[in-house]
N, C-alpha and C positions, 0 to 999 in steps of 0.2 A: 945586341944593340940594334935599333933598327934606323933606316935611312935620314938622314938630315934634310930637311928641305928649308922654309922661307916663309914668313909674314913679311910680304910689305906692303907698304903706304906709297902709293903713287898721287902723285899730281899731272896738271896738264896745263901747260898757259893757255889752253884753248876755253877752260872751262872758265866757272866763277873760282874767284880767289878763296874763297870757302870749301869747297868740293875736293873730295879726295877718295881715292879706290883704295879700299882696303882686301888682300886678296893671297893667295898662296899658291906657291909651287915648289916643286922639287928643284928646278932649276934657277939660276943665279938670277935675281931679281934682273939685273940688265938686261939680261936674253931675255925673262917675260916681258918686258916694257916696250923689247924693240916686237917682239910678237904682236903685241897689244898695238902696235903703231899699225894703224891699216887706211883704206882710203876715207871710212869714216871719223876719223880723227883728224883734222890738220894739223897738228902738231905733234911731235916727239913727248910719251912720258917722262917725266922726270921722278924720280927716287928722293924723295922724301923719308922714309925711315926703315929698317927690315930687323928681323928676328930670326937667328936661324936656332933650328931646334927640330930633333927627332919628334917632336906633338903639335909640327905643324898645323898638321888638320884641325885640331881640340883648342888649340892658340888660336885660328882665327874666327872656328864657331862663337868659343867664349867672345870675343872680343867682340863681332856684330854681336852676339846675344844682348851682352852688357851696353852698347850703342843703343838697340832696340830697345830693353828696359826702361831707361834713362831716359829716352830723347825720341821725337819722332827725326834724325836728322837722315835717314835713310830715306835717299833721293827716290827710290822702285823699291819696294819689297822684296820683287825678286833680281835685284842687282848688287852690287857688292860698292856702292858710290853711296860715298854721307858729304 
């Protein structure tokens, strides 16, 4: 079996009320969120929804892929924010 990690869905009260990261890691979505907090944010993420599963990485490609198909709602091309 191989490693578990994480899909989740972050928000920000900083942002618009639409806007959400969607994004993966090995480590417990709350450690990412508190990494993710730095001086370019003023505010703390908040955890909105997470996936934990050894296919990680394949969970969250599909999931922007299927975003991209569907919608232009991807804020940067090369960012992981709809």
């Amino acid at each position: 079996m191989g490693e578990k990690g994480y899909v989740y869905v972050l928000t920000n009260p900083s942002f618009r009320d639409d806007w959400v990261k969607i994004g993966k890691s090995k480590r417990l979505p709350e450690v990412r969120g508190r990494e993710l907090y730095n001086t370019a944010v003023p505010l703390p993420y908040e955890i909105y929804a997470t996936l934990q599963t050894e296919k990680y990485n394949e969970a969250e490609r599909m999931i922007h892929r299927s975003i991209d198909r569907i919608s232009d709602l991807r804020i940067n091309k090369g960012r992981e924010f709809f």
